[in-house]
C-alpha positions in Angstrom: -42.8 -51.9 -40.1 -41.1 -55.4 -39.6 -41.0 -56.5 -35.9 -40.6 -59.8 -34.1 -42.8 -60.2 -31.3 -40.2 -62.4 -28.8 -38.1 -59.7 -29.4 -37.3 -57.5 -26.9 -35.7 -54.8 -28.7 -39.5 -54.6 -30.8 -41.4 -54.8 -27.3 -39.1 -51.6 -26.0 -39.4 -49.7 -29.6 -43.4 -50.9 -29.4 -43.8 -49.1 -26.2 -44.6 -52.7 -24.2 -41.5 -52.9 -22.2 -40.0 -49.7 -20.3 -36.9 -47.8 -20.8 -35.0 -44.7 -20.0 -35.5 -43.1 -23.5 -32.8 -40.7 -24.9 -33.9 -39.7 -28.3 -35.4 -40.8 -31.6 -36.0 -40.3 -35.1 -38.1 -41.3 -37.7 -36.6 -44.9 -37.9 -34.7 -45.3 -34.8 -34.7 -45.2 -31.0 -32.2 -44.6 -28.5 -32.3 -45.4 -24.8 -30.1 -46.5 -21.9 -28.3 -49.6 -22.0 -30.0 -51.8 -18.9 -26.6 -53.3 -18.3 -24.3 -50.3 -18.9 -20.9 -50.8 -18.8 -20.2 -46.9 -17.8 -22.7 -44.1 -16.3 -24.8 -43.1 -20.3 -24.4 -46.1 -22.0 -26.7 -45.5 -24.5 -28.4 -48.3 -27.1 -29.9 -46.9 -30.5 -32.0 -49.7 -32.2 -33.7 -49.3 -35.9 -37.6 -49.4 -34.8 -37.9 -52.0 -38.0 -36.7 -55.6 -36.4 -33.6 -56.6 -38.3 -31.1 -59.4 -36.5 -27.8 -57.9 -38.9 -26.6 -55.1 -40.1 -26.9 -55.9 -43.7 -30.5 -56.8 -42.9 -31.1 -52.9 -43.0 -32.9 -51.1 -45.5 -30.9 -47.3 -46.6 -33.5 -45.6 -44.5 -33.1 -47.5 -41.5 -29.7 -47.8 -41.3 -29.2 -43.6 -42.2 -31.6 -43.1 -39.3 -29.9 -45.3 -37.3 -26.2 -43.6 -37.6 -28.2 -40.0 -37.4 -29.1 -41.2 -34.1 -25.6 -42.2 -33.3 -24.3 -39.0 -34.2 -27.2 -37.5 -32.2 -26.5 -39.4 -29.4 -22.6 -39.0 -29.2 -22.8 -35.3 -29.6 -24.6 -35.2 -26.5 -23.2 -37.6 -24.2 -19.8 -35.2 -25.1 -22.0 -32.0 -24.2 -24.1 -34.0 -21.4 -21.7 -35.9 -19.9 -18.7 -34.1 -20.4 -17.5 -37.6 -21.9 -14.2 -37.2 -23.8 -14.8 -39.5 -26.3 -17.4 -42.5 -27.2 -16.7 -45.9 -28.3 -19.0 -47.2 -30.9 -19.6 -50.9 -31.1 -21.7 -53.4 -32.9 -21.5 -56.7 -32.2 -23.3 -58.1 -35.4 -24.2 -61.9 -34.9 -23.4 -64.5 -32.3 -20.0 -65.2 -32.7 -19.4 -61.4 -32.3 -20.7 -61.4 -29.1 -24.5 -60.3 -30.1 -27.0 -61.5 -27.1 -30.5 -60.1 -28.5 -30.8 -60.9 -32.3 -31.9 -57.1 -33.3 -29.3 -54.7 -34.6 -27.8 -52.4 -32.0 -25.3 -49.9 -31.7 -23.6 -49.2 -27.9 -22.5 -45.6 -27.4 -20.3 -46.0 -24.4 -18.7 -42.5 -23.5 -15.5 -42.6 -22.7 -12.8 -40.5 -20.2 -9.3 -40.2 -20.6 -7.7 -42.3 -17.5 -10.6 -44.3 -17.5 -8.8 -47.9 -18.2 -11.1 -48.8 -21.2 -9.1 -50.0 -24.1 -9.9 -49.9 -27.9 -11.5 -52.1 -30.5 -7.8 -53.3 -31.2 -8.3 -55.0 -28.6 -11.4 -57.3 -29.4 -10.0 -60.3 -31.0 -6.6 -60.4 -32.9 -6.8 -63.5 -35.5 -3.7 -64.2 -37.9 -3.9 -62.6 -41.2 -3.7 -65.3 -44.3 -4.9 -63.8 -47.2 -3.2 -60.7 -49.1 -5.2 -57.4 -48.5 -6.0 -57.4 -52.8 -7.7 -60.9 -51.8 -9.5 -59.9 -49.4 -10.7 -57.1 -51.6 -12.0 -59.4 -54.4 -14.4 -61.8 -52.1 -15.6 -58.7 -51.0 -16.4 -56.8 -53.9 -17.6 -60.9 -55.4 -19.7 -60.7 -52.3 -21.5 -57.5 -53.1 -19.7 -54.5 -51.9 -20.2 -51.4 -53.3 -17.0 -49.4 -52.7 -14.4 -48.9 -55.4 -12.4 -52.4 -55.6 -8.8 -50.2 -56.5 -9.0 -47.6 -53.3 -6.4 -48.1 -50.9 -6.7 -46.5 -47.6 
């Protein structure tokens, strides 16, 4: 298994740094967010070190979102949390503090004054939507080019 040892995602996953842990699996780990935003924010982590998202291999990143789905079934169970917002923040101009993937599961309560992903950034639009589907498909997607949504 990849890890990085200045890394303290790998030091928590390695057992050398403390946490509050929530669940794993396999290939991932979930514990609570040091700095939580709300009461159960929750982090889930691959175990292997990877800084991106595309960085994953298939098994790490289907443990990973098996965890989410864990994870958010209970903090609606647990917590009696309405809903959860999921959120990556995948590289540094995203926002992304400690270069090792991670996935905040913030549960959320209606009235609570949190807002949506919408809400994020909101950049002007310049290319047509076909365009943007061609440097993505050039870029190595593997979705079907023609699909509309």
């Amino acid at each position: 298994m990849r890890t990085d040892p200045t890394c303290i995602f790998c030091k928590i996953v390695a057992g050398d740094v403390p946490c509050h842990r929530v669940a794993e699996n396999e290939g991932a780990l979930a514990f609570l967010d040091a700095q939580p935003l709300v009461e159960g924010h929750v982090l889930v982590v691959p175990k292997a070190h990877a800084a991106h998202v595309a960085e994953l291999d298939d098994r790490a990143a289907s443990a990973v979102f098996r965890l989410v789905r864990d994870v958010t079934r209970a903090q609606r169970a647990g917590l009696a949390a309405d809903a959860v917002t999921i959120g990556i923040n995948d590289g540094r101009a995203a926002g992304q503090v400690v270069p090792h993937v991670h996935v905040h599961l913030v549960p959320r309560y209606e009235g609570d004054g949190g807002t949506n992903v919408h809400a994020i950034v909101r950049g002007e639009v310049r290319r047509s939507p076909e365009e943007i589907v061609a440097a993505l498909a050039a870029a190595g997607t593997s979705g079907d080019p023609g699909a509309s949504a």
